[in-house]
N, C-alpha and C positions, 0 to 999 in steps of 0.2 A: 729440525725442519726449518723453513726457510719460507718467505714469499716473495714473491717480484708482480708489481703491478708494473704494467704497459698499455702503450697507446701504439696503435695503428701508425704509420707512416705515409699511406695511401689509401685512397677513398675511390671508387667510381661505382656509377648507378645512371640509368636513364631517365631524363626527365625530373633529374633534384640538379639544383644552385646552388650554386657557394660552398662544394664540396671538400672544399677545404677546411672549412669549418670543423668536419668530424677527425682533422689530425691536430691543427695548428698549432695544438698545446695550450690554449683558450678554453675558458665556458664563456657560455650566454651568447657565441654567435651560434645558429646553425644551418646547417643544409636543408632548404625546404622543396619540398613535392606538392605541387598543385594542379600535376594531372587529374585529368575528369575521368581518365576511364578507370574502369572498376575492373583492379588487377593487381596483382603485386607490385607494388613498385620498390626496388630492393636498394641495399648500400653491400656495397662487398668490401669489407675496410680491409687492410693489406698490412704487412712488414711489422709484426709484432715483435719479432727477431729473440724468441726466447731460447735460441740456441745458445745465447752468449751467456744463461743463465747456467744450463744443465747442458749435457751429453746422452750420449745414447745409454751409458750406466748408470745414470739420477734414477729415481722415483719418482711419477710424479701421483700427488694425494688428491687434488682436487682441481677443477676448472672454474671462476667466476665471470662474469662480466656483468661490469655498472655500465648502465644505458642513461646517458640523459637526453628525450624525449618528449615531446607532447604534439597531440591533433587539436586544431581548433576547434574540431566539433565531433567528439567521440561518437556520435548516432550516424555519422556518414563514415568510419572507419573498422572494420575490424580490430581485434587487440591484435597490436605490433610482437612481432616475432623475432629472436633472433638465434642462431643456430652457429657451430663451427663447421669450418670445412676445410679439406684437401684439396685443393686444385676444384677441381666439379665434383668430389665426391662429400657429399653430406655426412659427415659424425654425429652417430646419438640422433634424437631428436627434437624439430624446433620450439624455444622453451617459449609460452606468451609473458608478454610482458602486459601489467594493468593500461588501461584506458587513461589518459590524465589528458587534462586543456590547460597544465599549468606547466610555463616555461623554466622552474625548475625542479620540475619532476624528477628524480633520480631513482632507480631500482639495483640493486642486484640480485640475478638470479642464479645458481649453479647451472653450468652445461654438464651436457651428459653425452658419454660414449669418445671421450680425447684422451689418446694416448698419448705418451711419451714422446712415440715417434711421431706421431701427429703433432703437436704442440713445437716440437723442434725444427718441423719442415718447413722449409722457405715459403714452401706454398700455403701455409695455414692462411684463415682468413676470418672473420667473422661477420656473415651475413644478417642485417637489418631488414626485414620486410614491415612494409607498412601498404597493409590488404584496403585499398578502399571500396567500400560497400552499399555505395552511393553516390550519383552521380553530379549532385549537386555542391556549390562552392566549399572548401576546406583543403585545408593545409596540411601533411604533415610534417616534423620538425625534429631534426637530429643534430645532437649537439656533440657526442661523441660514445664509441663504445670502449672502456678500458678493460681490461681481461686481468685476472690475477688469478698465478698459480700459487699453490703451494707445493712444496717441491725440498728435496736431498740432490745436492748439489751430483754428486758420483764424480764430481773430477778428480779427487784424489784415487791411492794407491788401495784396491784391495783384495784382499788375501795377506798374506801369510810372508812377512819379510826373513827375511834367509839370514841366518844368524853367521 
């Protein structure tokens, strides 16, 4: 077995800054959200590109993703969430991540429900929601989500070579 961590290559969300932050290959900058209204406010991170890892005959064992994350003020926020996906369709589902007010917070959690062909699709993504749950001043702050599979390559020969 095998693992490959990855970063995003693209980022968009409504209402967060400096969204580049969550690819640029950097910590300790991030994309911040300091809308007021009390709603999702999500990151769709884009071009994991684990196609170049495995094929359609790998295995794959597991999904992770480290989030590094934090709210200025965890009593105006729900716990942040974050979830894989196919184009618009949801895989599995979304895992929370702990509350923190510290800018180098890191977690990783297991996703649940990513296949193979999910993982390998152009369109995979991993979406960040950060719920806020009150309408007074607070920030929330994403610094990046890296994904790591575990995984059997399948790009070699198999069956059975002809003597």
């Amino acid at each position: 077995m095998a693992t490959s961590t990855r970063r995003g290559t693209g980022a968009t969300g409504t209402n967060w800054t400096s969204l580049a932050s969550v690819y640029d290959g950097g910590t300790g900058t991030f994309a911040s959200n300091s809308n007021t209204t009390v709603d999702p406010q999500a990151v769709d991170i884009t071009g994991y590109g684990f196609s170049a890892d495995l094929t359609s005959n790998g295995q794959l064992f597991s999904v992770e993703a480290t989030v590094a994350q934090y709210v200025t003020n965890a009593a105006r926020y729900d716990p942040p969430t974050v979830q894989g996906y196919v184009g618009t369709t949801p895989l599995g589902t979304e895992v929370s991540l702990a509350e923190s007010t510290t800018s180098t917070n890191t977690e990783t959690v297991t996703l649940n429900g990513i296949t193979l062909a999910d993982i390998i699709d152009a369109n995979f993504k991993i979406v960040f929601r950060a719920n806020r749950s009150a309408t007074q001043s607070a920030t929330a702050n994403l610094d990046y989500v890296d994904v790591t599979i575990t995984y059997t390559a399948g790009k070699g020969y198999w069956g059975t070579l002809p003597l």
